[in-house]
C-alpha positions as CSV (number, residue, x, y, z in Angstrom):
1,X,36.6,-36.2,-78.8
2,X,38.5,-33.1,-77.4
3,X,36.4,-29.8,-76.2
4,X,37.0,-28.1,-79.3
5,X,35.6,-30.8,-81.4
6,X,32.7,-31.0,-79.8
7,X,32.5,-27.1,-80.4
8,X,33.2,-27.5,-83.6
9,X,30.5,-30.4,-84.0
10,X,27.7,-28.7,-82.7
11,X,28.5,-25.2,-84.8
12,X,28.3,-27.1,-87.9
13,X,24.3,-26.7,-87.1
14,X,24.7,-23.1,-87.8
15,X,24.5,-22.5,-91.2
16,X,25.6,-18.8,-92.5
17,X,22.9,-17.0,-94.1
18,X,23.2,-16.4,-97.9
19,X,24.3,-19.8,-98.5
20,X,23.6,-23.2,-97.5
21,X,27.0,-23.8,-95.9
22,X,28.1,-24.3,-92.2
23,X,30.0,-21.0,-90.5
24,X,32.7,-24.2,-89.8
25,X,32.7,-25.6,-93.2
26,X,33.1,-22.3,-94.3
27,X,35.7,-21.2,-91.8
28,X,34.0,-18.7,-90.2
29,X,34.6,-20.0,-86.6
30,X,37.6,-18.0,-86.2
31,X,38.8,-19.3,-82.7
32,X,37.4,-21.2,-79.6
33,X,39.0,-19.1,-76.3
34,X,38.4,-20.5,-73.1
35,X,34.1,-19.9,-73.1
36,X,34.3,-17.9,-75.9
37,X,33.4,-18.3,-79.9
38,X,34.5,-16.1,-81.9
39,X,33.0,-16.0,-85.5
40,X,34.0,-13.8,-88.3
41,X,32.4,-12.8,-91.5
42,X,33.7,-12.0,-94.6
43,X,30.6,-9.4,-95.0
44,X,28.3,-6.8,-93.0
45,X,26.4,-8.1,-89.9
46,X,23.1,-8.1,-91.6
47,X,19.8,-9.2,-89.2
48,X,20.5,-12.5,-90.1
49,X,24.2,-12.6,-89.3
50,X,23.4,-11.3,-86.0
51,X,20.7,-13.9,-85.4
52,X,24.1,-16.1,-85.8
53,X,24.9,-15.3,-82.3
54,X,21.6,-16.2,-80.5
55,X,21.4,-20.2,-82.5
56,X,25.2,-20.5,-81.8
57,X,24.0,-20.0,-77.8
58,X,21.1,-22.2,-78.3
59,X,23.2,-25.0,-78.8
60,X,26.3,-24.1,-76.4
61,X,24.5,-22.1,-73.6
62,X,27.6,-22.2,-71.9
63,X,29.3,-20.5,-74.4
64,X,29.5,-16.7,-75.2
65,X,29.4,-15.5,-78.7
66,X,31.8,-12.6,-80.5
67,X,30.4,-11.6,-83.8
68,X,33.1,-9.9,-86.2
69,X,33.4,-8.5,-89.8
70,X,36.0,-8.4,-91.7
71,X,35.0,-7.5,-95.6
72,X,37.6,-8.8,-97.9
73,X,38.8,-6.8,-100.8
74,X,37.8,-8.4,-104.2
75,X,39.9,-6.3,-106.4
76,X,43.2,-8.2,-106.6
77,X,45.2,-5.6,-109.2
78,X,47.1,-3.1,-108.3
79,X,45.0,0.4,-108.6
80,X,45.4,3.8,-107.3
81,X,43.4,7.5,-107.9
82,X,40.0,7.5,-106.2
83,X,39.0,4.1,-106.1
84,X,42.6,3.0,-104.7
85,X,40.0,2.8,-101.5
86,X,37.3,0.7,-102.3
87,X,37.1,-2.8,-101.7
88,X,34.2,-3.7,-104.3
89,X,32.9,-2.0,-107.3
90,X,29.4,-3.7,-107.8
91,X,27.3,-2.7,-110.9
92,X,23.7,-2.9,-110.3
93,X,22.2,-3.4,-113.8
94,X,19.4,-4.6,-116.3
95,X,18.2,-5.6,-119.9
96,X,15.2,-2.7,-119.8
97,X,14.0,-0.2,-118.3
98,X,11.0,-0.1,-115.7
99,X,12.0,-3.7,-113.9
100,X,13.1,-1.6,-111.0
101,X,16.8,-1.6,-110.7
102,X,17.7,1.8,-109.1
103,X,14.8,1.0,-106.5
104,X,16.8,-2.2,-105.8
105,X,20.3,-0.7,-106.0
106,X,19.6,2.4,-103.5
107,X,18.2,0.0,-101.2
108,X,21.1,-2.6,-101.1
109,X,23.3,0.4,-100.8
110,X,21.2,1.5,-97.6
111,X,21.1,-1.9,-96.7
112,X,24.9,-2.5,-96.7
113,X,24.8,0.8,-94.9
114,X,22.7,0.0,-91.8
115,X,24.9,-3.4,-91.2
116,X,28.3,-1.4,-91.1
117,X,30.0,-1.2,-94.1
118,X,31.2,2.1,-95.3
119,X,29.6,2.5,-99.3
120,X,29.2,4.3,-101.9
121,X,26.7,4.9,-104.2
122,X,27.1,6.3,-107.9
123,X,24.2,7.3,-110.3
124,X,25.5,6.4,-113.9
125,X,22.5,7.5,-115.9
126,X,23.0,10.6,-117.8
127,X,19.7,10.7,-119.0
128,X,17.3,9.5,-116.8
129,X,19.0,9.5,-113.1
130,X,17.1,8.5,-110.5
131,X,19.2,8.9,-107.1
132,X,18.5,12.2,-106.1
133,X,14.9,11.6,-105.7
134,X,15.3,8.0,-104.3
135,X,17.9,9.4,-102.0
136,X,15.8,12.3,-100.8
137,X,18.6,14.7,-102.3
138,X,18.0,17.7,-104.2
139,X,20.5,19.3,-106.5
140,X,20.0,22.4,-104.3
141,X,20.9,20.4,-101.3
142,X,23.9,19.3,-103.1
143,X,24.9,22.6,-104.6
144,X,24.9,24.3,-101.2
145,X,27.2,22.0,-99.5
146,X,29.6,21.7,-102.1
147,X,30.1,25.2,-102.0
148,X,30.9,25.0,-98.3
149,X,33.9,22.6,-99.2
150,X,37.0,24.0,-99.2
151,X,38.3,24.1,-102.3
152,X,41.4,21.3,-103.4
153,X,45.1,22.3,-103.3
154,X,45.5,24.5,-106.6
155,X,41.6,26.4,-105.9
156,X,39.9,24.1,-107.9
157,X,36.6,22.9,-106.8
158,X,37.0,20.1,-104.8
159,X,33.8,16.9,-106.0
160,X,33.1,15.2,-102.7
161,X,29.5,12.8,-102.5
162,X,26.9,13.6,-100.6
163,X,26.3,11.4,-97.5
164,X,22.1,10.4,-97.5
165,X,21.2,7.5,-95.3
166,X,24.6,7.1,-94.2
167,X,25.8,6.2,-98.2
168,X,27.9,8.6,-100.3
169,X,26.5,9.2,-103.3
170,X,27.1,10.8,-106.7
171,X,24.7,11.8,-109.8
172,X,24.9,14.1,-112.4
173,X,21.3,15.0,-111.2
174,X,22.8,16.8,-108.3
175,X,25.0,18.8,-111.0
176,X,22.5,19.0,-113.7
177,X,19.1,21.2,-114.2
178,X,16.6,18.5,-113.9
179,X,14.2,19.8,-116.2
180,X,16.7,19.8,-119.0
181,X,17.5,16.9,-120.7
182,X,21.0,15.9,-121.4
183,X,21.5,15.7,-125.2
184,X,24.8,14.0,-124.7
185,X,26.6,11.4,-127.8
186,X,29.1,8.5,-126.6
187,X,31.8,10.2,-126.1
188,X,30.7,13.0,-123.7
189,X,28.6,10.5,-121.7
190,X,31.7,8.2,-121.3
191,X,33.6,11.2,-120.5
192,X,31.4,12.4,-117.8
193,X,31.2,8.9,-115.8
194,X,34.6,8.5,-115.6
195,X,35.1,12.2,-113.7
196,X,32.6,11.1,-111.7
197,X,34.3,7.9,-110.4
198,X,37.8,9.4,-111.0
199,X,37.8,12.9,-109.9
200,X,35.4,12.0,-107.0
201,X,37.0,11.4,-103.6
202,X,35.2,8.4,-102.5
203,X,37.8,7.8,-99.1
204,X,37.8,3.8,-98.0
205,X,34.5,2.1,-98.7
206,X,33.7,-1.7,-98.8
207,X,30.9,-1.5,-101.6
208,X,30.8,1.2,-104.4
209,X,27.4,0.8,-106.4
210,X,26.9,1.7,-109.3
211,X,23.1,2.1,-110.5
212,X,23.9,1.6,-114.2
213,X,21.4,2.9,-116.9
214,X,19.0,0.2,-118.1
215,X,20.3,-1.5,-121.7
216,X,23.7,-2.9,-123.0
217,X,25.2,0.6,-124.5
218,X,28.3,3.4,-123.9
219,X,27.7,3.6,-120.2
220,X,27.8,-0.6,-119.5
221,X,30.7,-0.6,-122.1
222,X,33.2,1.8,-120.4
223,X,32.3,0.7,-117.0
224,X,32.9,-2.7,-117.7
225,X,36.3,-1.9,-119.8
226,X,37.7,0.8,-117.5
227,X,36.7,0.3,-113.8
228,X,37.9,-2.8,-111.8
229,X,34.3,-3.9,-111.3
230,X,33.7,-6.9,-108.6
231,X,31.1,-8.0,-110.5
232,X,27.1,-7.6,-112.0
233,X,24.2,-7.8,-110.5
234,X,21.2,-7.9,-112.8
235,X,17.7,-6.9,-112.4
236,X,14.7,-8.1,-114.1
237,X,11.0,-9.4,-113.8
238,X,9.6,-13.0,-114.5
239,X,8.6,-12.0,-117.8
240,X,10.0,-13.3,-120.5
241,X,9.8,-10.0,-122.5
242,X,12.7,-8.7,-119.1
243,X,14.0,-12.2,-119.4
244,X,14.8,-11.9,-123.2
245,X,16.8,-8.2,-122.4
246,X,18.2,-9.7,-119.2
247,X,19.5,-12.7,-121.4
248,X,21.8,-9.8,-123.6
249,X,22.4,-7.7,-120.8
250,X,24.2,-10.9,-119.6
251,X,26.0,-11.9,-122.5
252,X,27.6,-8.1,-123.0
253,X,29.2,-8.6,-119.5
254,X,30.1,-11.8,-120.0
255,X,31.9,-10.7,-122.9
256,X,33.6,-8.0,-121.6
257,X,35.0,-10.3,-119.0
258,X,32.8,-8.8,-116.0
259,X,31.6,-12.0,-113.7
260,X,27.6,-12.0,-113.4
261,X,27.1,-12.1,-109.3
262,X,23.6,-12.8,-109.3
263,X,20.2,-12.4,-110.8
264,X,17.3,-10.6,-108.7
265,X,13.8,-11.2,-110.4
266,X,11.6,-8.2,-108.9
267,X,8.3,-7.4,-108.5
268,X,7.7,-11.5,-109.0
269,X,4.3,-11.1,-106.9
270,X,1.6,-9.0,-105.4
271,X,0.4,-10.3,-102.0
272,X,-3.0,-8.5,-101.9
273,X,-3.3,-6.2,-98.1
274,X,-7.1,-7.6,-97.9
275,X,-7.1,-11.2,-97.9
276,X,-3.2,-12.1,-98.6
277,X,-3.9,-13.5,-102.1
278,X,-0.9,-13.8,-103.8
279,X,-1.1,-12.6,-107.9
280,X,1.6,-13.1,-110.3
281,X,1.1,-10.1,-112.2
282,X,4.3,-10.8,-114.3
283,X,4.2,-14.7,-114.3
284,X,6.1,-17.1,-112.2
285,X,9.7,-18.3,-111.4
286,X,10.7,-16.4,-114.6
287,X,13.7,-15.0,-113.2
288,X,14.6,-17.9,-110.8
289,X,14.3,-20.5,-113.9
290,X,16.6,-17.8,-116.1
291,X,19.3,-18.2,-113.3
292,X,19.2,-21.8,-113.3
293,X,19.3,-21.7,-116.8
294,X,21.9,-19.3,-117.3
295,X,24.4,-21.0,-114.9
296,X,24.1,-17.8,-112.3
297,X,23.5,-17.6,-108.8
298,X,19.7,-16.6,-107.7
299,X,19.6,-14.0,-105.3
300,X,16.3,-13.8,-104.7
301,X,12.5,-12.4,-105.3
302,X,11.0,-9.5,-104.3
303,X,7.4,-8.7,-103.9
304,X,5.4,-5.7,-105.7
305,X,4.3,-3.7,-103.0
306,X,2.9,-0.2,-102.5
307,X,5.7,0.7,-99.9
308,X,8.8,0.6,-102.5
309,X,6.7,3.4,-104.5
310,X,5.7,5.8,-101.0
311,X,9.2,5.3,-100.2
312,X,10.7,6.1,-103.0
313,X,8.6,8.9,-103.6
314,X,9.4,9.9,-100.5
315,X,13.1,9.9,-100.9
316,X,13.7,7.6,-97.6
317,X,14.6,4.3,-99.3
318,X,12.5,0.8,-97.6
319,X,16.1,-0.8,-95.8
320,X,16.3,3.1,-94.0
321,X,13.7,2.4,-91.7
322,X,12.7,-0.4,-89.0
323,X,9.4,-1.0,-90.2
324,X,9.1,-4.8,-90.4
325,X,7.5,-6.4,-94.0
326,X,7.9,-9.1,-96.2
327,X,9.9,-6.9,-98.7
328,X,12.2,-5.5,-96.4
329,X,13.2,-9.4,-95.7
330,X,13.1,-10.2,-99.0
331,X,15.7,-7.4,-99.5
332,X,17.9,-8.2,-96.4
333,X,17.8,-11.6,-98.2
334,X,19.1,-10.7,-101.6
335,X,22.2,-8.8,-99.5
336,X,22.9,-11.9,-97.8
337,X,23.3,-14.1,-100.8
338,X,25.2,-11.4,-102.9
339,X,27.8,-10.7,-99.9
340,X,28.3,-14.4,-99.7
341,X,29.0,-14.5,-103.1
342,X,31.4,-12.2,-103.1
343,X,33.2,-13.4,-100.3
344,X,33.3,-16.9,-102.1
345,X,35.6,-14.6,-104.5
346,X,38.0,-15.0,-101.8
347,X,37.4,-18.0,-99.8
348,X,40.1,-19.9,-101.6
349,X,43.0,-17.5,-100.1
350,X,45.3,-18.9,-97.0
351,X,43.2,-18.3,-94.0
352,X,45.8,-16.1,-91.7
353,X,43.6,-17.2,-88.5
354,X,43.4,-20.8,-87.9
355,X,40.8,-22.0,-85.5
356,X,42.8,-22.4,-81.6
357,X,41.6,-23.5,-78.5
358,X,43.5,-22.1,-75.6
């Protein structure tokens, strides 16, 4: 057996996080140069990715260790205006209201963020948006910096997102009164998301999310029909009164041709801070046993915990800050498995960098 077998041998102990694949099964080993690995995602260098390095030096000590990323592109048509720059288009959605899907969108967005990808993030409810206070924005905040952009070439007012957290984002509650409600029909709700996404210069990003209203009406409809969407993720709790909404909520993008990434059951347990207990308020393995059910991937559960509500409150979303806790692993978790899957999208295309020993 030549050096770079051996190599190769021992790295197929290294499994990549998200999946339960090899980093040389799945080609990840990019090249072996003379005591030097170098290993190459297709996704952000979460925690866990890093943590790569340190096992892939546990079993080659002699070896050093080059982590890369390089985010493949999952959109395959040809596209132009303002999301001619971004890689993925991710909708964050769910059946009903109240499981907590902006909670989890704002925080894979920060999430994606904090590992190196450039993203996006794009408040699609009219009625009831939620990013501004998640984000720690206030339409006031908003207002003033937009008026210090220079205007676009003609003197019209030029829509740029506000950068929070290191994300871009973009609600109509940064344009809109809050304390007015918006007593919009079809038509002039589909009408404002798509100036959002279209008239918005988002740059080059590798993720656009999209925290889509809760339900299966106008907004899922024209985003799934008129933006070159990467996929769905969906958002519910064990219960089966979520479970029965998540079911439809599954079926309309499944209809509209829109592939189902993964299903994240949320708030599927309270750990109690006094003695560790753990409750199922909501029941148990709802959400895991839907996936497995519904032929979709299972991206994880996430505990109830009193930290998702201070933080949100707050406006400084969990995955922003370094404090350690079983939810912010929980959540680094889900991004693993959904950035695998997506790069699975692509794992099928010519690999332009074989593995070499020189």
């Amino acid at each position: 057996m030549s050096e770079l077998e051996s190599v190769l041998e021992a790295l197929r102990g290294v499994l990549a996080p998200g999946c339960e694949q090899s980093i040389v099964e799945l080609g990840y080993v990019k090249g072996v140069d003379g005591k030097r690995i170098r290993v190459e995602f297709p996704a952000p260098l979460t925690p866990a990715r890093r943590a790569v390095a340190d096992r892939c030096r546990e079993l080659l000590p002699e070896f050093e260790v080059a982590l890369e990323s390089k985010i493949p592109s999952s959109f395959t048509g040809e596209g132009g205006g303002a999301l001619a720059g971004v890689r993925n288009v991710v909708a964050v959605g769910s059946g009903k209201g109240g499981v907590g899907k902006s909670t989890v969108a704002v925080n894979l967005a920060v999430g994606l963020a904090r590992a190196g990808a450039r993203v996006g993030l794009l408040d699609t409810d009219v009625y009831g948006p939620s990013v501004p206070l998640l984000m720690g924005v206030s339409r006031q905040a908003f207002l003033e910096r937009l008026e210090l952009e220079p205007p676009a070439p003609g003197g019209q007012p030029r829509l740029t997102p506000h950068r929070a957290h290191d994300v871009l984002t973009l609600s109509l509650g940064y344009l809109v009164d809050p304390d007015k409600a918006a007593m919009w029909r079809g038509p002039m709700v589909h009408g404002a998301i798509m100036q959002l996404l279209n008239e918005c210069e988002w740059g080059e990003l590798d993720y656009l999310i999209l925290d889509m209203p809760p339900g299966t009406g106008d907004v899922q409809l024209t985003l799934s029909q008129n933006v070159p969407l990467a996929g769905a993720v969906l958002v519910c709790t064990p219960q089966p009164v979520a479970l029965a909404d998540a079911r439809k909520a599954v079926n309309l993008f499944r209809t509209t041709h829109t592939e189902v990434l993964g299903l994240v059951e949320n708030m599927a347990y309270h750990a109690c801070s006094a003695c560790g207990h753990a409750d199922d308020i909501f029941g148990r393995r709802g959400g895991q046993d839907a996936a497995e059910e519904w032929g979709l991937p299972f991206l994880g559960s996430l505990p109830l915990d009193t930290r998702v509500r201070v933080s949100g409150d707050e406006g400084r979303p969990l995955l922003a800050g370094d404090e350690p806790s079983p939810l912010a692993d929980a959540l680094w978790g889900v991004i693993d498995r959904l950035t695998a899957v997506l790069a699975a999208r692509v794992r099928s295309r010519p690999r332009s960098l074989p593995i070499t020993r020189s």
